[in-house]
C-alpha positions as CSV (number, residue, x, y, z in Angstrom):
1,X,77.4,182.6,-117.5
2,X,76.4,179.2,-117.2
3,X,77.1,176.3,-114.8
4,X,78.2,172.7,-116.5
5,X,77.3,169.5,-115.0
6,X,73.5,169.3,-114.6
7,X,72.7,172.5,-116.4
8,X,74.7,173.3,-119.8
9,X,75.8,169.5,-119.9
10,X,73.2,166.6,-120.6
11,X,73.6,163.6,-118.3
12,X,75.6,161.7,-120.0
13,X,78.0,164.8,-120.1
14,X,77.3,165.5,-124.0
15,X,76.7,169.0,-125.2
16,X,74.5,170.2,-127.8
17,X,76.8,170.8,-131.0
18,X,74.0,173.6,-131.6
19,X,75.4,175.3,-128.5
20,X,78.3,177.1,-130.7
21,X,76.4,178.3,-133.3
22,X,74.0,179.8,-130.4
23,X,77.6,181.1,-129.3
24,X,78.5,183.0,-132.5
25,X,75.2,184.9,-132.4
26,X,75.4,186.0,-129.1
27,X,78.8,187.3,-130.2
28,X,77.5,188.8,-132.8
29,X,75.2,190.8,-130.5
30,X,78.4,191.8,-128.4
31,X,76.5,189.4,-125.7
32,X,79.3,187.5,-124.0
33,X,79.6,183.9,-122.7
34,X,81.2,182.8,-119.6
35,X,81.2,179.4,-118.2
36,X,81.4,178.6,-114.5
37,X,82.0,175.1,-112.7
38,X,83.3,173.2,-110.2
39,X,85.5,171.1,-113.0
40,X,89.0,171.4,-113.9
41,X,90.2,174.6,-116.4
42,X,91.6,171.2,-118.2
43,X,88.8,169.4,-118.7
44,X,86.1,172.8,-119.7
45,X,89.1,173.8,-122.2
46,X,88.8,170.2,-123.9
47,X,84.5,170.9,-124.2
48,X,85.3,175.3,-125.5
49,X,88.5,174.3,-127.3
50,X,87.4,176.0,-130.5
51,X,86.1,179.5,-128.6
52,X,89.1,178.9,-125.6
53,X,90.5,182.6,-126.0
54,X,86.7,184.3,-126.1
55,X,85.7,183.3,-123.2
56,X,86.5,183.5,-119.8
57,X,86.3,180.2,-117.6
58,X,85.7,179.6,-114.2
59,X,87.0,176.8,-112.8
60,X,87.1,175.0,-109.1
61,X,83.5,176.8,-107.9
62,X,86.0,180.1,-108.4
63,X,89.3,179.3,-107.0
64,X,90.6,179.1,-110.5
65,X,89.4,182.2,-113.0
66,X,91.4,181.8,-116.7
67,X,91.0,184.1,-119.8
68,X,93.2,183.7,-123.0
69,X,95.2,180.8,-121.5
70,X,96.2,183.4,-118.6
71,X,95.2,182.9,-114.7
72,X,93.5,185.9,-113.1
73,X,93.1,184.3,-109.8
74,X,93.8,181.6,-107.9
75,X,92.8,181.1,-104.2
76,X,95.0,178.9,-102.4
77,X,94.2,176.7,-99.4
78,X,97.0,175.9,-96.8
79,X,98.0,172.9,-95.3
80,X,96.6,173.1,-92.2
81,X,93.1,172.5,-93.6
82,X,94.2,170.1,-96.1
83,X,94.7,168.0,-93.4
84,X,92.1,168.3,-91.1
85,X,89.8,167.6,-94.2
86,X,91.8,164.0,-94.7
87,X,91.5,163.0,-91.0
88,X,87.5,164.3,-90.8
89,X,86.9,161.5,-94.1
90,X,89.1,158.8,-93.5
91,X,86.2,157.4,-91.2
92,X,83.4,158.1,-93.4
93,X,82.8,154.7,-95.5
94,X,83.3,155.5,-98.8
95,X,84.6,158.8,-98.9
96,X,87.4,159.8,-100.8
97,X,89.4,163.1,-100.5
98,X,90.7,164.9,-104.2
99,X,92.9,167.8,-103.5
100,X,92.2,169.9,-107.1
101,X,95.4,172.4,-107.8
102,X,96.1,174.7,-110.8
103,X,98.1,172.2,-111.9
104,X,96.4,169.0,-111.4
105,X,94.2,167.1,-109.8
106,X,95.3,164.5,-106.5
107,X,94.0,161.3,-105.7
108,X,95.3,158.5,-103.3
109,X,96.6,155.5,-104.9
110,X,94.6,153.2,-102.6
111,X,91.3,154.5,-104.7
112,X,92.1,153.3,-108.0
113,X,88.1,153.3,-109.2
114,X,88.1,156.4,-107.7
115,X,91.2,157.9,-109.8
116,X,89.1,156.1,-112.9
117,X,86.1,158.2,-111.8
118,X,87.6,161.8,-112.1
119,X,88.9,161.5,-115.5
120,X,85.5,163.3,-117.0
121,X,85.9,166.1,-114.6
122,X,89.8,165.9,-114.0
123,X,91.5,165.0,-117.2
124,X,95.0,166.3,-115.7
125,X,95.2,164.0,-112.7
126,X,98.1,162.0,-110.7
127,X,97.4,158.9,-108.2
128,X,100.2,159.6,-105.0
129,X,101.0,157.2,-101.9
130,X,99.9,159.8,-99.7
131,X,97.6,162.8,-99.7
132,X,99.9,164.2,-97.1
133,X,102.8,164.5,-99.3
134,X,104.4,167.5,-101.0
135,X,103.1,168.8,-103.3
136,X,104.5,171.9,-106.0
137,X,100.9,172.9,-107.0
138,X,98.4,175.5,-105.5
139,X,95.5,173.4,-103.9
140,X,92.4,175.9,-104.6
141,X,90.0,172.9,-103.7
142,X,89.3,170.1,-101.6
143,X,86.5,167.9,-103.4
144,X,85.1,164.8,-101.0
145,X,83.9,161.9,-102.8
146,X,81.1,159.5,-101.5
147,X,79.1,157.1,-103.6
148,X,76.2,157.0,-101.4
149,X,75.7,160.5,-101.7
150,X,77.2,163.5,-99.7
151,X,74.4,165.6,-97.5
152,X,73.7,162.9,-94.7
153,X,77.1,161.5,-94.5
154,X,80.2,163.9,-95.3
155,X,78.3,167.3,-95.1
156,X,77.6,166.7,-91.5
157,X,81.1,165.5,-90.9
158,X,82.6,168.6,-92.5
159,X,79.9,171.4,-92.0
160,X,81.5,173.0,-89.1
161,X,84.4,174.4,-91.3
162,X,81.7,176.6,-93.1
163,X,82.9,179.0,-90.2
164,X,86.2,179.9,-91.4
165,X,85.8,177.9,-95.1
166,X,83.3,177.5,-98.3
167,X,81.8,174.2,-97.6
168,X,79.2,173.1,-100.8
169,X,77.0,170.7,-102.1
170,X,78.0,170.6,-105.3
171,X,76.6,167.4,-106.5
172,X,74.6,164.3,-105.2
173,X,78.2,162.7,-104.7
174,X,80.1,165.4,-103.8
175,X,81.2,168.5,-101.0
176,X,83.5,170.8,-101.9
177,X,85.8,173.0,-99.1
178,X,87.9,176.0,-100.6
179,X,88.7,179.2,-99.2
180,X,85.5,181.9,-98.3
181,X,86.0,183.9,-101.3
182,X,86.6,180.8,-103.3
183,X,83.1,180.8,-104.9
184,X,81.3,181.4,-108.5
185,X,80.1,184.6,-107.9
186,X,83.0,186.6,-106.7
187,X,84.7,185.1,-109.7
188,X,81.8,186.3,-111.3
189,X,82.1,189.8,-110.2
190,X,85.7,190.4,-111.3
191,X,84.4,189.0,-114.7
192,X,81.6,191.7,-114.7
193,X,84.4,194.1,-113.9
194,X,86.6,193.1,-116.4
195,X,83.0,193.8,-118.9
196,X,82.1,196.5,-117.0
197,X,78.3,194.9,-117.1
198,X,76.0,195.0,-113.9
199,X,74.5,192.6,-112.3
200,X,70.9,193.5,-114.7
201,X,73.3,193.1,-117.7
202,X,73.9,189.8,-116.2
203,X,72.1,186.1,-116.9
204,X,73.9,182.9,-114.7
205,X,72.3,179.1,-115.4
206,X,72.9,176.7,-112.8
207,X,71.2,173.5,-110.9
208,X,73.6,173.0,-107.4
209,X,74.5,174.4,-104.4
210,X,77.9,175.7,-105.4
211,X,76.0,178.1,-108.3
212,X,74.5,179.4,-105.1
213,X,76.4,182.9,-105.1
214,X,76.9,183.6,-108.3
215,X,72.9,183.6,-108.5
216,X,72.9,186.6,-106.5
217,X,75.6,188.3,-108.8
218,X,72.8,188.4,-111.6
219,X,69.4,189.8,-112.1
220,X,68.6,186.9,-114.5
221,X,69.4,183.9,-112.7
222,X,67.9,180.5,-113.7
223,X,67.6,177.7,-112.0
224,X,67.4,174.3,-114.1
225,X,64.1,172.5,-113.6
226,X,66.6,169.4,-112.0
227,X,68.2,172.0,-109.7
228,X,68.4,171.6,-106.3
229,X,65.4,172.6,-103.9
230,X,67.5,175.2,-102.0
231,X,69.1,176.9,-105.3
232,X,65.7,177.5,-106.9
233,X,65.1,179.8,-103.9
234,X,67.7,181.7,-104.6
235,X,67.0,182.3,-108.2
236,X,64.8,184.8,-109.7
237,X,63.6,182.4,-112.7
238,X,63.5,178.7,-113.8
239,X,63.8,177.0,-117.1
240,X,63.3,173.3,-118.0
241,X,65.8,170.7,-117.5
242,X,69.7,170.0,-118.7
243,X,68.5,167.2,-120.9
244,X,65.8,169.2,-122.6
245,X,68.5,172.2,-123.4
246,X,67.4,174.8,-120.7
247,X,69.9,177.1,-121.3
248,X,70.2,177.2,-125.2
249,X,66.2,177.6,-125.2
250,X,66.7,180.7,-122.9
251,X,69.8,181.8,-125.3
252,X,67.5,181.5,-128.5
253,X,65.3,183.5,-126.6
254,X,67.7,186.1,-126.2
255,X,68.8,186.5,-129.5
256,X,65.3,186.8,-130.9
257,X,64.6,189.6,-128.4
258,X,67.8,191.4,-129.6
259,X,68.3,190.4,-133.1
């Protein structure tokens, strides 16, 4: 199972064409793929089109798991939080608030750069007067936005709602609040059910602090050489960086130890 952004992707977003014929040979093997990120269902489905019913995707850091087209589980946020979360940011300079549904993605229409920004992660997106207003979609994330980057400005903001929420780092520019069993590895898990594979029968690739629980769901975790501090600590191994194909060099490995 790997992570996206910062670990399967380069940085310019781009993946390795060579990545899917990798793919066919770890199916070959009966190895399966997984793919686990904080980005929309939408936008990972446009990147695994051609393998979209063989694998399962986790989307949202977990609060959106989808295999064949079909969603297994969705973890809903209420209201209540939804707007706590608006009137914590609306302070913070340059902060903007995303609610992220099954649906689609919401942004406010007084961030138009902002709405411009999302398209590579939320391709399925709508711009609304107001955050605050209805909405027939369930919210499964809250993703807060700052160009200046996120852990001394919102984190500390929003850092108290760890308590009763899952409140992430997920990127230089980004927090992340969804429900406490909203996360990659419990998402994980049910996947591992649904294989019936253990947790040694498991390998996870990530670089943030939203791949953070889903490390501990697999004996062969790897942290990206670019990954976080705190996230190499909670991974057994390490393998080089996103832009020199980390994963696919650990995957090669794989299927020459098995072939």
């Amino acid at each position: 199972m790997s992570d996206m952004d910062g670990t399967l992707l380069h940085s310019d977003y781009s993946i390795n064409p060579e990545f899917f014929n990798i793919y066919e040979k770890l199916k070959s093997l009966g190895i399966s793929f997984s793919v686990a990120s904080g980005r929309q269902y939408y936008s990972l489905l446009k990147i695994f089109d051609s393998i979209k019913n063989d694998i399962y995707f986790i989307a949202e850091n977990g609060g959106n798991l989808v295999y064949c087209g079909k969603t297994l589980i969705t973890r809903e946020i209420n209201q209540d939080l939804i707007s706590e979360v608006i009137k914590l940011c609306v302070p913070i300079s340059g902060a903007e608030v995303l609610l992220c549904g099954i649906k689609s993605a919401y942004a406010s229409k007084s961030a138009p750069e902002f709405a411009e920004h999302i398209k590579q992660y939320y391709p399925k997106n709508k711009v609304l007067s107001s955050l605050s207003e209805p909405l027939e979609d369930e919210i499964v994330k809250i993703a807060i936005y700052n160009r200046e980057g996120v852990e001394n400005s919102v984190y500390p903001i929003v850092s108290y709602l760890n308590k009763e929420y899952n409140v992430k780092i997920s990127g230089k520019h980004w927090v992340d609040i969804s429900l406490k069993n909203s996360n990659k590895g419990e998402a994980l898990k049910e996947v591992q059910k649904r294989l019936n594979i253990s947790k040694e029968e498991t390998m996870v690739f990530g670089d943030y602090l939203n791949d953070e629980e889903m490390m501990h769901e697999a004996f062969y975790s790897f942290a990206m050489e670019n990954a976080h501090p705190d996230l190499k600590k909670s991974a057994n191994f390490e393998t080089v960086s996103n832009d020199q194909d980390g994963v696919l060099k650990i995957l090669q490995e794989v299927i020459r130890q098995n072939s």
